[in-house]
LOSE-37659 format. One record per residue (C-alpha): residue number from 0; residue in one letter; x, y, z. Coordinates in Angstrom, 3 decimals, padded with zeros to 6 digits. Example, Ala and Ser with C-alpha at 12.3 -4.5 7.8 and 13.67 -1.06 7.14 Angstrom:
BEGIN
+-----+--------+----------+----------+----------+
| num | residu |        X |        Y |        Z |
+-----+--------+----------+----------+----------+
|   0 |      A |  012.300 | -004.500 |  007.800 |
|   1 |      S |  013.670 | -001.060 |  007.140 |
+-----+--------+----------+----------+----------+
//
This chain:
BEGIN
+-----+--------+----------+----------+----------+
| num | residu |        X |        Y |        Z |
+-----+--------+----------+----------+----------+
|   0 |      X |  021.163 |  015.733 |  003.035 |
|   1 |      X |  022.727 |  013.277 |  000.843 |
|   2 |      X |  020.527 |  010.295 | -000.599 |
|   3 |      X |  021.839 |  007.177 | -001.310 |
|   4 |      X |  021.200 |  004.074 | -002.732 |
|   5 |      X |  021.866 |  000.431 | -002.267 |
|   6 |      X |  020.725 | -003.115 | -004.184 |
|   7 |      X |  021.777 | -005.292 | -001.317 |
|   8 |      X |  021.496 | -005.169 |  002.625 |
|   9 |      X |  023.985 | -008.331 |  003.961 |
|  10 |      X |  021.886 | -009.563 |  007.428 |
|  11 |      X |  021.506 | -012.677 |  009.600 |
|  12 |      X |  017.890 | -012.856 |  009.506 |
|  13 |      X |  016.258 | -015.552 |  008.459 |
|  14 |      X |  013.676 | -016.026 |  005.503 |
|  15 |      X |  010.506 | -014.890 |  006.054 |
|  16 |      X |  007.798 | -017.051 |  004.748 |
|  17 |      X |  004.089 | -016.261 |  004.010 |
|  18 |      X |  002.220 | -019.177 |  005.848 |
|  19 |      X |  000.826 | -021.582 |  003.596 |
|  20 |      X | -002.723 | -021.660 |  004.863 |
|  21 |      X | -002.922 | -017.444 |  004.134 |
|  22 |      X | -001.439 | -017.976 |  000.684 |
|  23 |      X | -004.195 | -020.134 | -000.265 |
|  24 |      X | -006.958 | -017.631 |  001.315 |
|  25 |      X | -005.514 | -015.188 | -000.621 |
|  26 |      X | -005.357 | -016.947 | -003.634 |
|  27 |      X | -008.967 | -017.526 | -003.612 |
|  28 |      X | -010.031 | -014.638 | -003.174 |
|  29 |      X | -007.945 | -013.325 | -006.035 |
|  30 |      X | -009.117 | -016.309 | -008.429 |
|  31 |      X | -012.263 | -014.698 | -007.392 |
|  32 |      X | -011.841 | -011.311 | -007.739 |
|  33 |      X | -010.512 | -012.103 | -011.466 |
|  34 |      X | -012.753 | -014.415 | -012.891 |
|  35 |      X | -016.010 | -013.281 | -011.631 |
|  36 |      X | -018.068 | -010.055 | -013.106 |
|  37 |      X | -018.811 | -007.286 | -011.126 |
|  38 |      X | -022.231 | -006.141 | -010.503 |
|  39 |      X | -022.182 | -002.413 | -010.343 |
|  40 |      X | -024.217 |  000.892 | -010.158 |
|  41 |      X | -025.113 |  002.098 | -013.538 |
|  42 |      X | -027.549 |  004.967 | -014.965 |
|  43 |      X | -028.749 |  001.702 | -017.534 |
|  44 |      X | -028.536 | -001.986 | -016.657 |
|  45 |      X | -030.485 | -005.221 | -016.530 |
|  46 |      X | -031.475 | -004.720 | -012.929 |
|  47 |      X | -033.195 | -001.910 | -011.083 |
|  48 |      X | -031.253 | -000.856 | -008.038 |
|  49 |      X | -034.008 | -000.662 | -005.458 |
|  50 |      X | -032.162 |  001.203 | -003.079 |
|  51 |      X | -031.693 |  003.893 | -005.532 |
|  52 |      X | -035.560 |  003.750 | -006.789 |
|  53 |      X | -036.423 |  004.637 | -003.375 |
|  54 |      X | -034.390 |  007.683 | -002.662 |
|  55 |      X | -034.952 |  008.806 | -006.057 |
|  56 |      X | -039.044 |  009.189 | -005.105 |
|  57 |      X | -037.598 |  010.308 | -001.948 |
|  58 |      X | -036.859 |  013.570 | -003.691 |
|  59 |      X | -033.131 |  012.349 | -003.935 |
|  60 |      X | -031.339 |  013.420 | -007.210 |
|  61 |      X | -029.762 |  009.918 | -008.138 |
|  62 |      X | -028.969 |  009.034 | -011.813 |
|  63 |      X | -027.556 |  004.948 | -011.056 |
|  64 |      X | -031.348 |  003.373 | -010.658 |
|  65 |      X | -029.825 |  000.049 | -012.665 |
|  66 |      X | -027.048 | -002.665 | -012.166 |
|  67 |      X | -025.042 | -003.133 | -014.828 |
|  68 |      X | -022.520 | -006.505 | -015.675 |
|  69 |      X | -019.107 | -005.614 | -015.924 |
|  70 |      X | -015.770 | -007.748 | -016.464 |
|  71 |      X | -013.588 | -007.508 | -013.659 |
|  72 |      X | -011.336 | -004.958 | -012.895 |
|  73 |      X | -007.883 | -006.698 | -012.673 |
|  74 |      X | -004.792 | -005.204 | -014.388 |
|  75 |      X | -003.595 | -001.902 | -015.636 |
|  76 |      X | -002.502 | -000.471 | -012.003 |
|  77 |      X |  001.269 |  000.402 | -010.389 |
|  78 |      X |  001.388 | -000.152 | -006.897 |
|  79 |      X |  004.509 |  001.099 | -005.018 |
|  80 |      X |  005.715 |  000.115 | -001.487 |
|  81 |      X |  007.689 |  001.990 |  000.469 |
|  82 |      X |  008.926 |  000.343 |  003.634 |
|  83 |      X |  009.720 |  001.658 |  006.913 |
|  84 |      X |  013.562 |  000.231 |  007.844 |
|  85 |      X |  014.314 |  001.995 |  010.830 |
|  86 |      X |  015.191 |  000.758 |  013.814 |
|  87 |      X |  011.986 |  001.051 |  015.399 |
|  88 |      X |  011.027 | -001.221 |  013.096 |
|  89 |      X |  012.741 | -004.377 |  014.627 |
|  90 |      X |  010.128 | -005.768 |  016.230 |
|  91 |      X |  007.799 | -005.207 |  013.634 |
|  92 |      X |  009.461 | -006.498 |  010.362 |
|  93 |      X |  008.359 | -009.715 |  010.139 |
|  94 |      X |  004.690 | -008.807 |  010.102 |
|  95 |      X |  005.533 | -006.171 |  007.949 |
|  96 |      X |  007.568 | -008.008 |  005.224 |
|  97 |      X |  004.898 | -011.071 |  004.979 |
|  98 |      X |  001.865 | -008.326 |  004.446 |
|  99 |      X |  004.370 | -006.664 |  001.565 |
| 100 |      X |  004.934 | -010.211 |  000.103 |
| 101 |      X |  001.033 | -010.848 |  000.072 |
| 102 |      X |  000.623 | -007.690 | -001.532 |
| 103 |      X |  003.024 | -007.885 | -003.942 |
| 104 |      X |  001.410 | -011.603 | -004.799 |
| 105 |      X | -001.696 | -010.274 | -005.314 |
| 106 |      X | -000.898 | -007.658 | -007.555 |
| 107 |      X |  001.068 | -009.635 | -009.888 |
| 108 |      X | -001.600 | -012.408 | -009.704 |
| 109 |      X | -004.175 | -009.389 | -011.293 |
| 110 |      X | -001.902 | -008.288 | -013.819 |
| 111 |      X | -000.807 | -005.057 | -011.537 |
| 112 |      X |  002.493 | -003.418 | -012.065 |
| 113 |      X |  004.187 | -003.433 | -008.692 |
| 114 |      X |  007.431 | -002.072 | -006.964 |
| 115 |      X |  008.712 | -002.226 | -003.423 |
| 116 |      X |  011.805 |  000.167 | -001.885 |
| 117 |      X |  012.739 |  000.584 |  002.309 |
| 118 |      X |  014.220 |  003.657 |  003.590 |
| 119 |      X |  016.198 |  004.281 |  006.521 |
| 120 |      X |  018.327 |  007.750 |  007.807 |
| 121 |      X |  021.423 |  006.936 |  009.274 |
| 122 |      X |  021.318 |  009.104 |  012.153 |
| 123 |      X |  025.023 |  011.533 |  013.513 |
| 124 |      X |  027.242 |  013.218 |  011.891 |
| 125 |      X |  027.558 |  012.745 |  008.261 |
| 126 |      X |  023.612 |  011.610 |  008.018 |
| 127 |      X |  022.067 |  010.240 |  004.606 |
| 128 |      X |  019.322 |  008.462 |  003.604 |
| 129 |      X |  019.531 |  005.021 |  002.715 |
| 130 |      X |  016.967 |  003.698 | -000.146 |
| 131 |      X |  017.038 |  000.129 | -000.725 |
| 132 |      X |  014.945 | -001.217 | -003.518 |
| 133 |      X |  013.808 | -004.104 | -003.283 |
| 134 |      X |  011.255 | -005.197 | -006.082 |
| 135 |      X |  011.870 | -002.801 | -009.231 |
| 136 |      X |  008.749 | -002.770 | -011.990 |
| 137 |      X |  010.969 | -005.456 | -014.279 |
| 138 |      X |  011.733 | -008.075 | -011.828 |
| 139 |      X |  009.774 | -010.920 | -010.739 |
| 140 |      X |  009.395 | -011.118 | -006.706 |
| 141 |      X |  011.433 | -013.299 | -004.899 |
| 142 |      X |  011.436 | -013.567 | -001.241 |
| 143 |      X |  015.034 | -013.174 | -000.840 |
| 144 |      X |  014.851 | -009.740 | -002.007 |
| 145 |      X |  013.729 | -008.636 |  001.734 |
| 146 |      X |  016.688 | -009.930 |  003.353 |
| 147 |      X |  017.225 | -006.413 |  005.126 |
| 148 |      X |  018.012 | -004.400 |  008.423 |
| 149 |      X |  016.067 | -002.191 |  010.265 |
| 150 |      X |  018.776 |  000.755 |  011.881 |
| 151 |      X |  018.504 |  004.316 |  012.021 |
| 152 |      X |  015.983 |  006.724 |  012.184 |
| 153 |      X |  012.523 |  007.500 |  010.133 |
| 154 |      X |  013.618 |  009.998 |  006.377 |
| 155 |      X |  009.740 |  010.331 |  005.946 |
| 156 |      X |  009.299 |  012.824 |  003.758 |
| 157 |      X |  012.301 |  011.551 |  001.520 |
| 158 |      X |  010.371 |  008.209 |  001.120 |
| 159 |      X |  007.298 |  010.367 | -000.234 |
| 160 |      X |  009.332 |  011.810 | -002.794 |
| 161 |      X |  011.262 |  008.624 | -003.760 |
| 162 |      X |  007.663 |  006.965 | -004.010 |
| 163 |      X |  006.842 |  009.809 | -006.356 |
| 164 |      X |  009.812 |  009.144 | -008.434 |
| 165 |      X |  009.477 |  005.573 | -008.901 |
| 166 |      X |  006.060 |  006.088 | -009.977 |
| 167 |      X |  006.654 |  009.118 | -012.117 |
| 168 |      X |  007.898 |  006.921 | -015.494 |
| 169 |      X |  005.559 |  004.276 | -015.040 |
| 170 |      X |  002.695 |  004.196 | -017.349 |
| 171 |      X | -000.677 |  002.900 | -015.787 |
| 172 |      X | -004.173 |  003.803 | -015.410 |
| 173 |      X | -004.072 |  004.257 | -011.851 |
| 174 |      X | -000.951 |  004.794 | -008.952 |
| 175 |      X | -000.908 |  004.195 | -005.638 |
| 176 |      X |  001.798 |  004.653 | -003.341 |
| 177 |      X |  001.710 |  002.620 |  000.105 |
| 178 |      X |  004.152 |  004.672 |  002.758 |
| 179 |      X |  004.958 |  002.249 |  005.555 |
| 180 |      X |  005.588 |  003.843 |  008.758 |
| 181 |      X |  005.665 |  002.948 |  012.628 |
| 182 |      X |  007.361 |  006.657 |  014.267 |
| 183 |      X |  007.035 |  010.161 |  013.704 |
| 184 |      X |  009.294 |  011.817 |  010.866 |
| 185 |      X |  013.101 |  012.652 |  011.871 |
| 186 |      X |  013.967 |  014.322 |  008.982 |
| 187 |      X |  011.476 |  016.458 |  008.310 |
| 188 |      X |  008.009 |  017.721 |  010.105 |
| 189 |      X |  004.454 |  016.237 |  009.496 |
| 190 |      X |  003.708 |  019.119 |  008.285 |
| 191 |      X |  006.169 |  019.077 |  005.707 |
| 192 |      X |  005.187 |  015.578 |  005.272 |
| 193 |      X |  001.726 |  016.298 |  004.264 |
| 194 |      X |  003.028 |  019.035 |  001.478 |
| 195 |      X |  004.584 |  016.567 |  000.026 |
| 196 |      X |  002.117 |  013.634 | -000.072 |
| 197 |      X | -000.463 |  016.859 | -001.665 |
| 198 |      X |  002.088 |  017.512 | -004.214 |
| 199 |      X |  001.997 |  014.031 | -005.189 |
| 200 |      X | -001.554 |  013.622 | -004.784 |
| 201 |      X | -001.982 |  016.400 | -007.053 |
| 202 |      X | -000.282 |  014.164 | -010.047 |
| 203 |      X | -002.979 |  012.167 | -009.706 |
| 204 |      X | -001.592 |  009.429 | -007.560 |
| 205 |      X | -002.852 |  008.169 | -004.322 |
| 206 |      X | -000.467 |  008.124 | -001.115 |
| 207 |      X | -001.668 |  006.167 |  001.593 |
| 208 |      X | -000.227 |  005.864 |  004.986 |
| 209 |      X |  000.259 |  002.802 |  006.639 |
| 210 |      X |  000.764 |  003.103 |  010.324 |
| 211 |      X |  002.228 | -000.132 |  011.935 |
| 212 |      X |  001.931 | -001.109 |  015.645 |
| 213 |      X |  000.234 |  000.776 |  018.662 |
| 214 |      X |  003.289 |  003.111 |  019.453 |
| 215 |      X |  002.841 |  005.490 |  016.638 |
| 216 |      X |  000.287 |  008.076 |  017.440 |
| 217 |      X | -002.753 |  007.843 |  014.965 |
| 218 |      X | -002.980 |  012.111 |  015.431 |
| 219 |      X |  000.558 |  012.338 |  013.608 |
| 220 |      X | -000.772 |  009.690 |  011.087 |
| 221 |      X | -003.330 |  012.178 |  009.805 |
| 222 |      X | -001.252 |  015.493 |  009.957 |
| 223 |      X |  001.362 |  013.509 |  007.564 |
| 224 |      X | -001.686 |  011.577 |  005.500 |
| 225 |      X | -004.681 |  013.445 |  005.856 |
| 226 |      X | -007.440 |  010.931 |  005.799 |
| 227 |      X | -005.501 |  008.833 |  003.380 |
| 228 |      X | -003.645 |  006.399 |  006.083 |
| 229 |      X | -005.094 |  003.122 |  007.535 |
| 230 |      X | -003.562 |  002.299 |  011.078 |
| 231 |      X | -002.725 | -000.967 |  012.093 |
| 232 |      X | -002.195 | -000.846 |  016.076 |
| 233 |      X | -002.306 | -005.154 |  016.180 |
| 234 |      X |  000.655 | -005.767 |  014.166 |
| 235 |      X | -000.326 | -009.591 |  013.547 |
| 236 |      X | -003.441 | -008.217 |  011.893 |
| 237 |      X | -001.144 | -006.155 |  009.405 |
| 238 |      X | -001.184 | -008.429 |  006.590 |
| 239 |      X | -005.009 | -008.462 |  005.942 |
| 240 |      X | -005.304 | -004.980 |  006.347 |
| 241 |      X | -003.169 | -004.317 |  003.513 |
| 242 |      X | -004.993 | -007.028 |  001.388 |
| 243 |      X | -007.869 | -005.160 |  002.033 |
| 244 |      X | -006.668 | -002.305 |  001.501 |
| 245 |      X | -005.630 | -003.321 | -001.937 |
| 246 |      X | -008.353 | -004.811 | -002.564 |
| 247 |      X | -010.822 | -002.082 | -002.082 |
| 248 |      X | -009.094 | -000.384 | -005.027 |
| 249 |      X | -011.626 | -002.241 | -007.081 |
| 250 |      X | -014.430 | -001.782 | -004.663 |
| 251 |      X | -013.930 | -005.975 | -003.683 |
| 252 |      X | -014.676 | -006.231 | -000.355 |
| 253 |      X | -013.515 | -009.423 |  001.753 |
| 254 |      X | -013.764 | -010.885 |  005.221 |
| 255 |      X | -010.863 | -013.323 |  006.467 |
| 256 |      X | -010.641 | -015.749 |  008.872 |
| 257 |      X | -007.679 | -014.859 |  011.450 |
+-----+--------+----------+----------+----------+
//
């Protein structure tokens, strides 16, 4: 099956805007998240973890009895997107592209390396797969870059490897590749799926599913992902379930108002 690639997707859809009032929820929370020092678990530190103490005359073997004061844990990361563009995904995109855009925004506002591609399988005879970047490691993000379609069926697996590509020559202390998906794989099995998210994994970087809307079938979520997929049946909640999903990266968690 032939892969191919293109900068620019010519649609009528409109811009897609963030909404002002979750822009500046985010953006507190991420002035947060960088400013403030992070009280963690520590075999040493200035304060005794009671918790710890406790199982540890329990009979527990537990080394972290203190908290330690550490700076916070922004910057140094590449986070890839890979977006689901197949026609299933019509209803779905606009949710979709304003939880990428949030995500995108927060890891540039904590100094994270970030890059965004969709994929799409043009189904009949003469199929291909369609990858369509849309934020490369270089660029700064604008909006405008996800003017796209959604047509076509689901290249799952494909968008695996491609993830594994992009990520391959970028230097960073930690990867993590978010796989966007709201069908079962045409192209491919789940099974085949998961062998290839494992052979990635086993590079050292972390392949998460993201399962968007109630339609897709959480079961086929975990043969593809194993227990590395978050499923997001309420599409309108999609946005902060990403942000928290990026977010627990470095163990921050958050509550938002909806």
């Amino acid at each position: 099956m032939k892969v191919k690639t293109a900068k620019f997707v010519k649609t009528s859809q409109r811009k897609i805007e963030v909404p002002e009032h979750l822009i500046k929820e985010v953006t507190m929370i991420l002035e947060r998240i960088k400013t403030e020092d992070a009280f963690v678990e520590s075999e040493w530190g200035e304060s005794v973890n009671l918790r710890n103490y406790v199982r540890y005359f329990c009979g527990e073997s537990v080394s972290n009895l203190y908290y330690e004061t550490k700076p916070a844990d922004t910057g140094g990361r590449a986070i890839l997107l890979a977006v689901d563009l197949s026609g299933s995904m019509k209803t779905k995109i606009r949710e979709t592209i304003i939880a990428s855009q949030i995500l995108i925004y927060a890891a540039e506002y904590l100094n994270d390396k970030v890059a965004a591609f969709g994929f799409q399988e043009k189904p009949g005879i003469g199929a291909f797969v369609r990858i369509i970047p849309i934020k490369l490691w270089n660029e700064k993000f604008d909006p405008r870059s996800f003017d796209v379609e959604t047509f076509g069926n689901t290249p799952l697996k494909e968008a695996v490897i491609e993830a594994g590509e992009w990520l391959s020559y970028i230097p960073s202390r930690r990867k993590v590749a978010f796989i966007f998906t709201d069908a079962e794989p045409t192209s491919s099995t789940p099974e085949q799926v998961y062998r290839t998210v494992c052979s990635l994994r086993c590079t050292g970087i972390d392949v998460v599913g993201v399962g968007v809307g109630s339609s897709i079938n959480p079961f086929m979520l975990n043969q593809c992902f194993g227990d590395g997929y978050i499923w997001v049946p309420e599409i309108r909640e999609l946005p902060y379930a990403l942000f928290r999903a990026y977010t627990s990266l470095i163990n921050y968690r958050i509550d938002f108002i909806i």
